[in-house]
N, C-alpha and C positions, 0 to 999 in steps of 0.2 A: 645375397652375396655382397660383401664387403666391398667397399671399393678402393681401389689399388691405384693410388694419387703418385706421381710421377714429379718432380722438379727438375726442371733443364737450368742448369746456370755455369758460368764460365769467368775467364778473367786471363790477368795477363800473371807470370808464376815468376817469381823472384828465379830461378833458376830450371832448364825443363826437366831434370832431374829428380826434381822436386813437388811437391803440393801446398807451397806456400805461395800464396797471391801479395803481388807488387803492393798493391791498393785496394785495401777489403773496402773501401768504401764505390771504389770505380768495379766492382763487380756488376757486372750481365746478369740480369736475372731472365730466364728467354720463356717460362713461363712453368706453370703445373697442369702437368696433363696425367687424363683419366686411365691411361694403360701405359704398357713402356712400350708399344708399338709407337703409337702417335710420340712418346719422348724420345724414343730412338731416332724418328724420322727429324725433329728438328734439333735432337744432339746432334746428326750428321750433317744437317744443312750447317749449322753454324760452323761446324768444326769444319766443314768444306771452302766455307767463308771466310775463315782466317788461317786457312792453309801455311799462308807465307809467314806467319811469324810463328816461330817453332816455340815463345815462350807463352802464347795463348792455347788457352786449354779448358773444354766444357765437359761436365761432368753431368751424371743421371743421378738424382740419391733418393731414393726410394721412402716416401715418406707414409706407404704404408706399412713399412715396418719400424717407424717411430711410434706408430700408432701401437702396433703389436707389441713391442717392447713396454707402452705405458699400461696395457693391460695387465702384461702378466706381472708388471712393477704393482700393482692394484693386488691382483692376487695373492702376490707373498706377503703384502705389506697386511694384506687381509688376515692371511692363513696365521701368521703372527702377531695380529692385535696391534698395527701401527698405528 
């Protein structure tokens, strides 16, 4: 079985409206975890933690389907001789 990598990361968001970060360089990176159980658990802890400022905001992005995506990007690139 594949394994299903998790990234928790967050920041503070030019508007909450929005998904643009103030400061892409002052990004949170809060870690990569092995299922989205354990990243649910500390996307909520952080997002619990910065409750009080409505323009911070943590996100889950599923980096096994980065993975999935470069597969099948391999396969078509295959099936037509890239």
């Amino acid at each position: 079985m594949a394994q299903k990598l998790h990234l928790v990361f967050g920041g503070e968001l030019t508007d909450p409206g929005k998904t643009v970060f103030r400061d892409v360089s002052a990004i949170h990176i809060v870690g990569i975890f092995p299922d989205y159980a354990s990243a649910y658990l500390a996307w909520k802890a952080e997002a619990q933690r910065t409750v009080d400022n409505a323009h911070m905001r943590y996100f889950i992005a599923h980096l096994h389907r980065l993975r999935e995506e470069e597969s099948a990007g391999s396969a078509i690139a295959d099936a037509f001789g890239a």
